[in-house]
C-alpha positions in Angstrom: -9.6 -14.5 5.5 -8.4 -16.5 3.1 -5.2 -18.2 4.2 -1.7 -19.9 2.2 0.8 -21.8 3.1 3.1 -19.6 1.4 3.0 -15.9 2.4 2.4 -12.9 -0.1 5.2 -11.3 1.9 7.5 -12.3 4.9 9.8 -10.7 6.2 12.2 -12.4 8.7 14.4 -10.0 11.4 14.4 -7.0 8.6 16.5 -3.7 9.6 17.0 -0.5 8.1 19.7 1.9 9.1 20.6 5.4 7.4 24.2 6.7 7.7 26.6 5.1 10.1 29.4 5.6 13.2 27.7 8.4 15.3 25.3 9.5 12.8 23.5 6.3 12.5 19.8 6.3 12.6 17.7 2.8 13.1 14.8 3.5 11.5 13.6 -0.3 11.7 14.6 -2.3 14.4 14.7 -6.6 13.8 11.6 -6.9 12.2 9.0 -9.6 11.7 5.9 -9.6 9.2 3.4 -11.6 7.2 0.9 -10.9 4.8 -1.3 -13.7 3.3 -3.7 -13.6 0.4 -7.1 -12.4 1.4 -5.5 -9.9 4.1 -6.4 -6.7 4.9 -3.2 -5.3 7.7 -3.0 -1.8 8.6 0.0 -0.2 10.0 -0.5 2.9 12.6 2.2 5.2 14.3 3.0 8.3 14.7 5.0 9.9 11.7 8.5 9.1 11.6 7.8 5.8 13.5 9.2 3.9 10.6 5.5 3.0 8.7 7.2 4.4 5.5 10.2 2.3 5.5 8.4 -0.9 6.5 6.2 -0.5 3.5 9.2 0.6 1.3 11.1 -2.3 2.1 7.6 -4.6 1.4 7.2 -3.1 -1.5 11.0 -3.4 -3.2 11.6 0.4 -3.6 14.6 0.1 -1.3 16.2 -2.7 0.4 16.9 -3.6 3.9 20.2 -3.2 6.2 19.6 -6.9 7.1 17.7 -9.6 7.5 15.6 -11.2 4.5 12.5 -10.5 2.2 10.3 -13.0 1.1 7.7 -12.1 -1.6 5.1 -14.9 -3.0 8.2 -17.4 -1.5 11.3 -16.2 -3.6 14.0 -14.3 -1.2 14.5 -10.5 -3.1 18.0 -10.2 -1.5 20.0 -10.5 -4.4 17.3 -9.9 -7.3 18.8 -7.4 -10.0 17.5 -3.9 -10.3 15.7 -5.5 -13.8 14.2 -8.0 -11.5 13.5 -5.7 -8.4 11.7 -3.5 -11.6 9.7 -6.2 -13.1 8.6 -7.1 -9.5 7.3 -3.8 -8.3 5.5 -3.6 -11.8 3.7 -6.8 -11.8 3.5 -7.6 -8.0 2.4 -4.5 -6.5 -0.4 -1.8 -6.6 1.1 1.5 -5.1 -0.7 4.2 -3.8 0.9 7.2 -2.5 0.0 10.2 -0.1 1.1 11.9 -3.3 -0.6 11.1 -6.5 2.1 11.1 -8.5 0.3 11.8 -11.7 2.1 12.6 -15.0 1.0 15.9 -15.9 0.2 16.2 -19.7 -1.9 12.6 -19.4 -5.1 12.9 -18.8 -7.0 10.7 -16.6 -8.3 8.0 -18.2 -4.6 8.0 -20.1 -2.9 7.5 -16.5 -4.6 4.0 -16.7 -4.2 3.4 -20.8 -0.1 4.0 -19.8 -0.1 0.6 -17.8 -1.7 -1.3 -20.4 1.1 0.0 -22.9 3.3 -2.0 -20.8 1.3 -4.6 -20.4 -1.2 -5.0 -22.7 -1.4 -8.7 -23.3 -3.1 -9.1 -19.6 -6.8 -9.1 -18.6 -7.9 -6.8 -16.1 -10.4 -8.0 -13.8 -11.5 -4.7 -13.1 -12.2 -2.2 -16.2 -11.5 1.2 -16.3 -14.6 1.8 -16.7 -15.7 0.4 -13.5 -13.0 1.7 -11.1 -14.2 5.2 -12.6 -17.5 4.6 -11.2 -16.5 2.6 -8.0 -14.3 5.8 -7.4 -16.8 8.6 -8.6 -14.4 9.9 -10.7 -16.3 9.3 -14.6 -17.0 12.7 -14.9 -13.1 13.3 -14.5 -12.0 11.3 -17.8 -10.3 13.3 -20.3 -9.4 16.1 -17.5 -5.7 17.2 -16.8 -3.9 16.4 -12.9 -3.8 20.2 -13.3 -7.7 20.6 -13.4 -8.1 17.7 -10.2 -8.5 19.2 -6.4 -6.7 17.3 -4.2 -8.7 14.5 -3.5 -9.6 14.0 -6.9 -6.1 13.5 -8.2 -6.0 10.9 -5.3 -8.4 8.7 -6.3 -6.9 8.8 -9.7 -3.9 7.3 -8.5 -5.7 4.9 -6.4 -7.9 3.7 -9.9 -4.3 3.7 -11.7 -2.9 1.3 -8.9 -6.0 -0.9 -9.0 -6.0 -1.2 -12.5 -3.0 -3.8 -12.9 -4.6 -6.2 -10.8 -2.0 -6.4 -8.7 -2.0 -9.1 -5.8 -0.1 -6.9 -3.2 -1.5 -3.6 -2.5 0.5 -0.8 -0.8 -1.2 2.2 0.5 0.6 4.8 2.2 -2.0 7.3 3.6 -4.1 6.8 0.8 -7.3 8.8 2.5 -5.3 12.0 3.9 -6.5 14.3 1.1 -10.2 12.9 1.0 -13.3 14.0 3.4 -14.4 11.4 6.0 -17.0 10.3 3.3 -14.9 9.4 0.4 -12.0 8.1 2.8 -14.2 5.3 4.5 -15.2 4.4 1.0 -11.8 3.8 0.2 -10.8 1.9 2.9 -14.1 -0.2 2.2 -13.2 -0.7 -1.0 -9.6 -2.1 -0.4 -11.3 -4.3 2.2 -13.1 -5.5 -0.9 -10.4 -5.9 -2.8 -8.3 -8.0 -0.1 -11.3 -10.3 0.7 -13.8 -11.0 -2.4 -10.8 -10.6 -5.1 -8.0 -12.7 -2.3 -5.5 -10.0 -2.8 -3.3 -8.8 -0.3 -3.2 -5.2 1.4 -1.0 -3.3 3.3 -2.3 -0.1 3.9 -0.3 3.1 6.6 -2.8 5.3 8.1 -3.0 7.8 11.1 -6.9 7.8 11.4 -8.2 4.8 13.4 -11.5 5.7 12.5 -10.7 3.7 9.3 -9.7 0.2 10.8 -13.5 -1.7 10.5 -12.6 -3.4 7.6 -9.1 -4.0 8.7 -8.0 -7.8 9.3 -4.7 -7.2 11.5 -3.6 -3.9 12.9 0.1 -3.1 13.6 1.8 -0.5 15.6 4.9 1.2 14.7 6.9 3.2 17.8 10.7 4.0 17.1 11.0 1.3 14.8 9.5 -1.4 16.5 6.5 -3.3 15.4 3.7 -4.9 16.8 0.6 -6.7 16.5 -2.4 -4.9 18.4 -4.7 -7.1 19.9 -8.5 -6.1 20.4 -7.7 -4.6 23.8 -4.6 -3.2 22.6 -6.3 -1.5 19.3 -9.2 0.2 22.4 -6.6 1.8 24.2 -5.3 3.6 21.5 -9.1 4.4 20.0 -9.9 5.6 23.3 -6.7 7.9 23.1 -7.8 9.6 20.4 -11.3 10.8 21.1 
């Protein structure tokens, strides 16, 4: 792993609370976090643990109840929504447990959309080539409409690729593929953080899919924590 002196991301005592009085919910507790370039961190939990709102928060789609967000250095607290826009546009590569396609785009137009916003950048990775890496050439000018499930998924994971972002954010980007295709994915973002130096964050319930995977974090209740090797058994063990 490639490490630098300044972080990707930090996050320093970060909280998150919906509603408040008697109806407040804690969905993340003082939280501490680091991702460098060259990282490959997985988050695991059971749902509703507070892995969405961690990566959320990383990710500047909402912001915290407290504490402070550091990304490539520069503190997001009081960025403008122009600024928080330009961020998540430029910074990050998101891909969703929902594809979030646009429907009358076809597939290789999903990918020729980013480059109408910014088409004065070089992408080290073509179109053509995530197509291949992803098996999804044949799938070119088809609709979302015309995609199973898992195909439409790995559209949207070529469409967040295709920025060259250096922060990756996957939020159960397997759950609609086989076993097959999901441990190529996870390969492949191991790839990504370690041979291009990018950072990746990626949520998952399978701990089938943690080889490639740098540091692994546990999410109960709003609290995080690193797993160590021991730690990361126990809960492998678990689920056989």
């Amino acid at each position: 792993m490639n490490k630098m002196t300044t972080s990707l991301v930090a996050l320093h005592q970060v909280t998150k609370t919906y509603g408040s009085g008697h109806t407040a919910v804690t969905a993340l507790h003082p939280t501490d976090f680091a991702l460098q370039a060259g990282e490959f961190a997985t988050v695991i939990g059971p749902s509703g643990s507070g892995k969405t709102t961690l990566l959320t928060i990383v990710g500047s789609l909402q912001q915290p109840s407290s504490g402070q967000v550091l990304i490539n250095g520069q503190d997001t607290t009081d960025f403008s929504e122009r600024r928080r826009t330009d961020l998540r546009f430029n910074t990050f590569g998101f891909m969703l447990q929902a594809s979030n396609l646009i429907p009358f785009l076809t597939v290789k137009d999903q990918l020729a959309l980013v480059d109408r916003f910014n088409h004065h950048k070089q992408h080290e990775m073509s179109m053509t080539d995530l197509f291949t890496m992803l098996g999804i050439t044949d799938l070119a000018n088809a609709y979302p409409a015309a995609l199973s499930g898992g195909e439409r998924q790995r559209v949207s994971i070529a469409r967040a690729l295709y920025n060259d972002p250096p922060i990756i954010l996957a939020d159960e980007p397997t759950a609609s593929l086989d076993t097959s295709r999901a441990m190529k994915v996870v390969d492949l973002l191991g790839d990504i953080a370690h041979k291009m130096n990018r950072g990746v964050v990626m949520i998952t319930h399978d701990t089938r899919l943690l080889d490639p995977v740098d540091t692994v974090y546990e999410m109960r209740d709003g609290h995080l924590t690193t797993l160590d090797s021991a730690g990361l058994a126990k809960i492998r063990a678990a689920a056989l």
